[in-house]
N, CA, C and O of each residue as an XYZ file, in Angstrom:
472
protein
N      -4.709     15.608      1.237
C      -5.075     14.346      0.638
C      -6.589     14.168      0.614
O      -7.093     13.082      0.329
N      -7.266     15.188      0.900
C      -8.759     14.664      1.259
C      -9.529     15.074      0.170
O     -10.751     14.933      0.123
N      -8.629     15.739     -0.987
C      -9.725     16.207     -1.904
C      -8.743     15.191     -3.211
O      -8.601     15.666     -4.338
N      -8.330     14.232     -2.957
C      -7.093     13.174     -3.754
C      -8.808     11.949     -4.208
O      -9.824     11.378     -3.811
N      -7.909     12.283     -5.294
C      -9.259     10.201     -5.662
C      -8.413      9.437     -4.850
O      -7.335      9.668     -4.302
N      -9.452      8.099     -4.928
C      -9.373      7.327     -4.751
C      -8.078      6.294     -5.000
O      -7.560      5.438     -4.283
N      -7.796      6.783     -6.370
C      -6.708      5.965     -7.028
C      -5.415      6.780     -6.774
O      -4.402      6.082     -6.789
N      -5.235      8.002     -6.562
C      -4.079      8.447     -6.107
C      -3.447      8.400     -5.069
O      -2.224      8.389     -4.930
N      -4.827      8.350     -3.741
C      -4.543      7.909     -2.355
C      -3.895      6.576     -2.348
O      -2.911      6.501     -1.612
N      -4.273      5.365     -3.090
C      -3.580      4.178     -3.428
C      -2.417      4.459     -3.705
O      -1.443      4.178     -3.006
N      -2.401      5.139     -4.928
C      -0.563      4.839     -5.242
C       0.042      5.817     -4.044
O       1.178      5.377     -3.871
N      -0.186      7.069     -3.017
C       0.577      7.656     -2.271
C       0.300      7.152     -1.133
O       0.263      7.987     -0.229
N       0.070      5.990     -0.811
C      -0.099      5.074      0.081
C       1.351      3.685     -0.038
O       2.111      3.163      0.778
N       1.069      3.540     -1.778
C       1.583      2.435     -1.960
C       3.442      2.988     -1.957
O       4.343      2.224     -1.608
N       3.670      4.396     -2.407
C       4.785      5.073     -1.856
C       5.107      5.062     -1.050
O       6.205      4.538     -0.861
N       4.418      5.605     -0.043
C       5.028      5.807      1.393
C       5.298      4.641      2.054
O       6.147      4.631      2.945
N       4.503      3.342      1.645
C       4.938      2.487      2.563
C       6.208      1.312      1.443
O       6.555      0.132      1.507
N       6.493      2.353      0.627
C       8.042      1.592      0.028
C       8.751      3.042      0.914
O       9.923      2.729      1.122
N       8.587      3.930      1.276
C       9.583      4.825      1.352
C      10.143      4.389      3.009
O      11.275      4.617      3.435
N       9.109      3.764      3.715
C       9.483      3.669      4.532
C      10.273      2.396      4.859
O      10.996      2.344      5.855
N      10.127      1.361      4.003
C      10.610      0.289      3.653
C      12.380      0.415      3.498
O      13.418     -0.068      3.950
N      11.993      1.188      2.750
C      13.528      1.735      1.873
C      14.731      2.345      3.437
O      15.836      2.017      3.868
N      13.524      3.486      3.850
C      14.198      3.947      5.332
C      14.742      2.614      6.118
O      15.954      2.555      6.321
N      14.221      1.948      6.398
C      14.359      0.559      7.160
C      15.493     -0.270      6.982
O      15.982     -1.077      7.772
N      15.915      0.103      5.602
C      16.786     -0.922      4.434
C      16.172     -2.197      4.692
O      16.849     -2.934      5.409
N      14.975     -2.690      4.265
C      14.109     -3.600      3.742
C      14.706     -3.953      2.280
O      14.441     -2.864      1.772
N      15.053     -4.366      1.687
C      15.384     -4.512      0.015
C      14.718     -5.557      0.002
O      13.890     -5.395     -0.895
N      14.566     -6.610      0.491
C      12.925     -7.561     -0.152
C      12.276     -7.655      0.128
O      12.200     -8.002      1.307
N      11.036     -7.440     -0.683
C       9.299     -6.968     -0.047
C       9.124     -7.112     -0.583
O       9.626     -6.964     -1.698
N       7.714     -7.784     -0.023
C       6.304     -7.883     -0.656
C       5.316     -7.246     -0.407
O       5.058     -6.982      0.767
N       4.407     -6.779     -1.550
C       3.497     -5.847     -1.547
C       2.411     -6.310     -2.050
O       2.289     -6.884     -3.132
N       1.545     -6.053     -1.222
C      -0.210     -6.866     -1.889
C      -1.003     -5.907     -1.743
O      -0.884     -5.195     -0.747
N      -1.759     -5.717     -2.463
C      -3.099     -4.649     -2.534
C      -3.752     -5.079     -3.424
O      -3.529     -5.839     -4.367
N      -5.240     -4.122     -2.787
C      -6.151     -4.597     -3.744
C      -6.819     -3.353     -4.451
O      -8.004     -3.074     -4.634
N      -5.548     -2.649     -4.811
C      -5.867     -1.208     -5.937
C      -5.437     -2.180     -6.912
O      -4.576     -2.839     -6.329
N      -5.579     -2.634     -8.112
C      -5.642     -3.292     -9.219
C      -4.547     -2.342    -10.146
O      -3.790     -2.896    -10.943
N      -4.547     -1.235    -10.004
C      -4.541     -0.500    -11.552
C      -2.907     -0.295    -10.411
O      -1.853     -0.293    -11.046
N      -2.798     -0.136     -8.812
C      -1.451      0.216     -8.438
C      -0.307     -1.525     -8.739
O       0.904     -1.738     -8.795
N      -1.124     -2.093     -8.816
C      -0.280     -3.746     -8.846
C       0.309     -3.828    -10.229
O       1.383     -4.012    -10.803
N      -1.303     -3.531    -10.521
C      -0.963     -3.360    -12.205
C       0.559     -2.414    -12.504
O       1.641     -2.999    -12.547
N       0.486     -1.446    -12.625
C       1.644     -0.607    -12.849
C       2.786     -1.058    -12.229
O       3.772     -0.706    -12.877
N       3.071     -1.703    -11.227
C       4.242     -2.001    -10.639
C       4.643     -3.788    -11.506
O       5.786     -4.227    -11.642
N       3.667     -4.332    -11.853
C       4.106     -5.020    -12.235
C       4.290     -4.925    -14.093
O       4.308     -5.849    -14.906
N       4.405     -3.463    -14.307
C       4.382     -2.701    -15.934
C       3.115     -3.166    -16.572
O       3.266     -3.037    -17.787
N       2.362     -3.475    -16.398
C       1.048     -4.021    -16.929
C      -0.023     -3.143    -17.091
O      -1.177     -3.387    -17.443
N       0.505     -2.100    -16.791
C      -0.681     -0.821    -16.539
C      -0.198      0.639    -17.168
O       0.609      1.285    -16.501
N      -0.630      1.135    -18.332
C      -0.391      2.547    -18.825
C      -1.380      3.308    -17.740
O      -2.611      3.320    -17.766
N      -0.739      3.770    -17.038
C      -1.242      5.029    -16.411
C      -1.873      6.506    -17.068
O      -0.980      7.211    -17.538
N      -3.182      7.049    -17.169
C      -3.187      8.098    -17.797
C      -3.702      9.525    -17.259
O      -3.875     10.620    -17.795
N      -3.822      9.160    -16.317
C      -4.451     10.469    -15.186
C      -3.459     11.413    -14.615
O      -2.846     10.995    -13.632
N      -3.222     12.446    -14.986
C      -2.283     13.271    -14.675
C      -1.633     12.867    -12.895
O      -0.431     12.841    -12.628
N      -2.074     12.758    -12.493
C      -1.941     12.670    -10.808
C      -1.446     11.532    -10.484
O      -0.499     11.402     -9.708
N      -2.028     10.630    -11.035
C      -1.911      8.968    -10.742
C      -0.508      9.042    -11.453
O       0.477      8.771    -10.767
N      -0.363      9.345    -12.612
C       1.101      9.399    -13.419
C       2.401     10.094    -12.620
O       3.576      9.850    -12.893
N       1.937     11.021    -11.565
C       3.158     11.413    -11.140
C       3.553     10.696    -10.155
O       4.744     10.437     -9.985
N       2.605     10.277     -9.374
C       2.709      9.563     -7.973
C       3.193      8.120     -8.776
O       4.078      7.550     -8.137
N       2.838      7.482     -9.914
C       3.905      6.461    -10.421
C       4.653      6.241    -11.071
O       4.829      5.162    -11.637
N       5.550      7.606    -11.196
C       6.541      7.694    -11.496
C       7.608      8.102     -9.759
O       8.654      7.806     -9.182
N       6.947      8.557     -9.690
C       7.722      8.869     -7.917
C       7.593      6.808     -7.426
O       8.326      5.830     -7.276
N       6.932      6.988     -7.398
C       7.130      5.291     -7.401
C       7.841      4.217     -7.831
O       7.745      3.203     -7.139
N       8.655      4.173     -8.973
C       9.136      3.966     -9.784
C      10.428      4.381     -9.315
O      11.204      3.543     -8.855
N      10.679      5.387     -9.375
C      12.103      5.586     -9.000
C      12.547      4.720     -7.480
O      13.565      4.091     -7.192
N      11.424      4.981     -6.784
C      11.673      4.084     -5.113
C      11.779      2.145     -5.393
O      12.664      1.323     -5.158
N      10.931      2.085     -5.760
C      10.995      0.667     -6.108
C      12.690      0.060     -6.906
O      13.317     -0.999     -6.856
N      12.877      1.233     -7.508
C      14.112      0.388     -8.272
C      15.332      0.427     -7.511
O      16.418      0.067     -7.965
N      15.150      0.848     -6.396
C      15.682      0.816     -5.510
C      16.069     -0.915     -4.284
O      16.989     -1.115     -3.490
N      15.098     -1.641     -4.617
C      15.255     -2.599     -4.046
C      15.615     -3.634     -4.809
O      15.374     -3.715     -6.014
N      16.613     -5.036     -3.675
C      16.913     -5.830     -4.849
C      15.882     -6.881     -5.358
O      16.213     -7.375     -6.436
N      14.605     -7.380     -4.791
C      14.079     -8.607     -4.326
C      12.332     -7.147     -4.239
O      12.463     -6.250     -3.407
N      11.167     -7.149     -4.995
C      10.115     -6.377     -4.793
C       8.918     -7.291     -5.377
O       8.329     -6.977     -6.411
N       8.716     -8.042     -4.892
C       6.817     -9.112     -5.345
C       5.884     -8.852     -5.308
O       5.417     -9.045     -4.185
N       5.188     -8.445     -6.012
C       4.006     -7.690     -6.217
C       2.370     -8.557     -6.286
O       2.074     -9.405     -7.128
N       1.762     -8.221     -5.520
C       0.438     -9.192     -5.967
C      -0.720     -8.296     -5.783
O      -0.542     -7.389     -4.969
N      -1.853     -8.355     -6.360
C      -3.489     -8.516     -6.586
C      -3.802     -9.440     -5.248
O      -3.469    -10.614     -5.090
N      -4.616     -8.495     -4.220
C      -5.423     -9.069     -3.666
C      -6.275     -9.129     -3.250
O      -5.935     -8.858     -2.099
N      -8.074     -9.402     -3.168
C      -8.912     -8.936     -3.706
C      -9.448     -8.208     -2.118
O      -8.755     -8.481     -1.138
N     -10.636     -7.328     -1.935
C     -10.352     -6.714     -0.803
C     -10.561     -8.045      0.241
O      -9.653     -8.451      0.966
N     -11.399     -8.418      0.208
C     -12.216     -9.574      1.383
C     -11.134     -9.979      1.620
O     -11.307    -10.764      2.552
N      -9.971     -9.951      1.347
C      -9.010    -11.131      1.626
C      -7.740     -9.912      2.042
O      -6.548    -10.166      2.214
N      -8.297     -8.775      2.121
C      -7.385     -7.543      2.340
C      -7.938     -6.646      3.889
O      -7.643     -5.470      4.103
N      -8.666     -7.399      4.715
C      -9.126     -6.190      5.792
C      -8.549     -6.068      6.561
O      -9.093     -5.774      7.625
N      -7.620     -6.162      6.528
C      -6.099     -5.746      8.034
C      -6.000     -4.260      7.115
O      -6.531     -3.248      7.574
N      -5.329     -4.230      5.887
C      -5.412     -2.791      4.974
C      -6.219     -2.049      4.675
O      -5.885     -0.885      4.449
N      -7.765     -2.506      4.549
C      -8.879     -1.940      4.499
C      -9.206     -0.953      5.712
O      -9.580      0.220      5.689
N      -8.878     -2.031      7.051
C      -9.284     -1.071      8.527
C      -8.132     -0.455      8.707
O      -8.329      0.408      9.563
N      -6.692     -0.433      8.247
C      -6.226      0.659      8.081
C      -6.690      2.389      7.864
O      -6.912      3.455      8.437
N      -6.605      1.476      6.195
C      -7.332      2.889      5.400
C      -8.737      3.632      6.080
O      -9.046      4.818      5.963
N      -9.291      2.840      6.631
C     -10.501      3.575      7.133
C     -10.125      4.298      8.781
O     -11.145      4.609      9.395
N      -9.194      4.496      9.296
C      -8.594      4.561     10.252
C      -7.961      5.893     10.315
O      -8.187      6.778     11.141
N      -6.597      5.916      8.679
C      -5.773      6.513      8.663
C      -7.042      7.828      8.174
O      -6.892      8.992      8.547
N      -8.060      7.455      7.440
C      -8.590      8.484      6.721
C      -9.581      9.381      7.822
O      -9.814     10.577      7.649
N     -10.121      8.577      8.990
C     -10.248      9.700     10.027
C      -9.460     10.216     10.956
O      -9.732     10.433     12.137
N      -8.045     10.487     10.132
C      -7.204     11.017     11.326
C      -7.136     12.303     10.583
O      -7.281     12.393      9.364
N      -6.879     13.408     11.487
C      -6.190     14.976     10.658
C      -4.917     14.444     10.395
O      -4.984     13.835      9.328
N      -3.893     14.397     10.830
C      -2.589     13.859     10.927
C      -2.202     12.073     10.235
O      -2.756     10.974     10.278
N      -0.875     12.681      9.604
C       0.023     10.969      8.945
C      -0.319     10.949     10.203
O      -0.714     11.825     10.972
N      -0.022      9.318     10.359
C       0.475      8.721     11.583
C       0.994      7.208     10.693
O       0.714      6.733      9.592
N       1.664      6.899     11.557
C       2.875      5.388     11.103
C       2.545      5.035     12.660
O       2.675      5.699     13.688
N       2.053      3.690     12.407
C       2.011      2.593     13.637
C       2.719      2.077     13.820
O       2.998      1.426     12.812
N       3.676      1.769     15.005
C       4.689      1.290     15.346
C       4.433     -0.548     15.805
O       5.143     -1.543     15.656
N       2.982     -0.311     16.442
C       2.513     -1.615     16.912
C       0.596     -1.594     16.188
O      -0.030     -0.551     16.002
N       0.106     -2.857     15.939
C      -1.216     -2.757     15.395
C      -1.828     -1.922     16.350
O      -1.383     -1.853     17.496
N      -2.971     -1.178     15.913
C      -3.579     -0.661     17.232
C      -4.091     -1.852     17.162
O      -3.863     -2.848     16.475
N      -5.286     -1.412     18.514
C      -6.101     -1.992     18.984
C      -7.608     -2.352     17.786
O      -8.444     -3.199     18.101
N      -7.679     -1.769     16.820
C      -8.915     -1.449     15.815
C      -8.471     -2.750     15.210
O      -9.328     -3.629     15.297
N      -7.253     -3.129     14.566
C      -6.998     -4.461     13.714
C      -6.284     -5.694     14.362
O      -5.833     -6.592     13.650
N      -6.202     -5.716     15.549
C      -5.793     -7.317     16.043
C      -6.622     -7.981     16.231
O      -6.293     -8.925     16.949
N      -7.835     -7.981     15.869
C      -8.788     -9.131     16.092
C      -8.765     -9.375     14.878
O      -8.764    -10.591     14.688
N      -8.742     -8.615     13.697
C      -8.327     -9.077     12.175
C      -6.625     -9.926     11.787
O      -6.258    -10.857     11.069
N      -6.047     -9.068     12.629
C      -4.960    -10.034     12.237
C      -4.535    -11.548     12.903
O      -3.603    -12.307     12.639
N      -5.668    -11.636     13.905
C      -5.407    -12.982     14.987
C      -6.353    -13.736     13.984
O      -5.943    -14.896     13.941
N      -7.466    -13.581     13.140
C      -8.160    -13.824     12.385
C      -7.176    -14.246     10.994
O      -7.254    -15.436     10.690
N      -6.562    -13.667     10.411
C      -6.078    -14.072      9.419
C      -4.796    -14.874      9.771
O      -4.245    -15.451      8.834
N      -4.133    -15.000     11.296
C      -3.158    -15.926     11.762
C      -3.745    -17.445     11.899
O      -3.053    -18.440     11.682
N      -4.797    -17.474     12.200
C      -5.600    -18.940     12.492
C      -5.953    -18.930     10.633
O      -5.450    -19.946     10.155
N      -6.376    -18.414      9.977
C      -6.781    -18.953      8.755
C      -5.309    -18.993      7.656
O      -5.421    -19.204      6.448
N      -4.192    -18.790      8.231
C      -2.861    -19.074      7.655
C      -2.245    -20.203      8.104
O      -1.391    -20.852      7.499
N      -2.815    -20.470      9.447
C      -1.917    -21.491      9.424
C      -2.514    -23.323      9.976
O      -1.718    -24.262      9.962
């Protein structure tokens, strides 16, 4: 994945975490990001034309139709850094890894966005 754009890492991001969804039997979810062109496409609003990006949303596509209940939103990053310090996280690891609990790197972001939710 390290030699992947930008926009493909999005949509095989935005896969895996329906695939794992799907594993879970999750059937209603919501999905927010702030890849534009991946929201876009899920919500059909987006011709895809990049060979790469096109396969990974079509592999996408097939997973999604899979659920009964899937909400899709645009969200701009500033309002996205629980996913942001993800991504910057997952991308210095050699290895996937799936967090079972937040680490320690994003609970001061997510105690942050719990006081400004509620």
């Amino acid at each position: 994945m390290r030699n992947a754009t930008s926009s493909v890492a999005e949509f095989v991001s935005a896969k895996e975490g329906l695939k794992i969804a799907l594993n879970n039997n999750w059937v209603h979810l919501v999905i927010e990001g702030d890849a534009k062109n991946v929201i876009d496409h899920l919500k059909m609003k987006a011709v895809i034309k990049a060979k790469e990006d096109s396969k990974q949303a079509k592999e996408i596509d097939l997973i999604a139709s899979k659920f009964t209940n899937l909400h899709k939103s645009h969200v701009f990053r500033r309002c996205n850094r629980v996913a942001d310090k993800f991504a910057k996280l997952g991308y210095s690891l050699k290895d996937r890894k799936i967090w079972h609990y937040p680490p320690q790197e994003v609970r001061h972001l997510l105690e942050q966005d719990k006081k400004h939710a509620s």
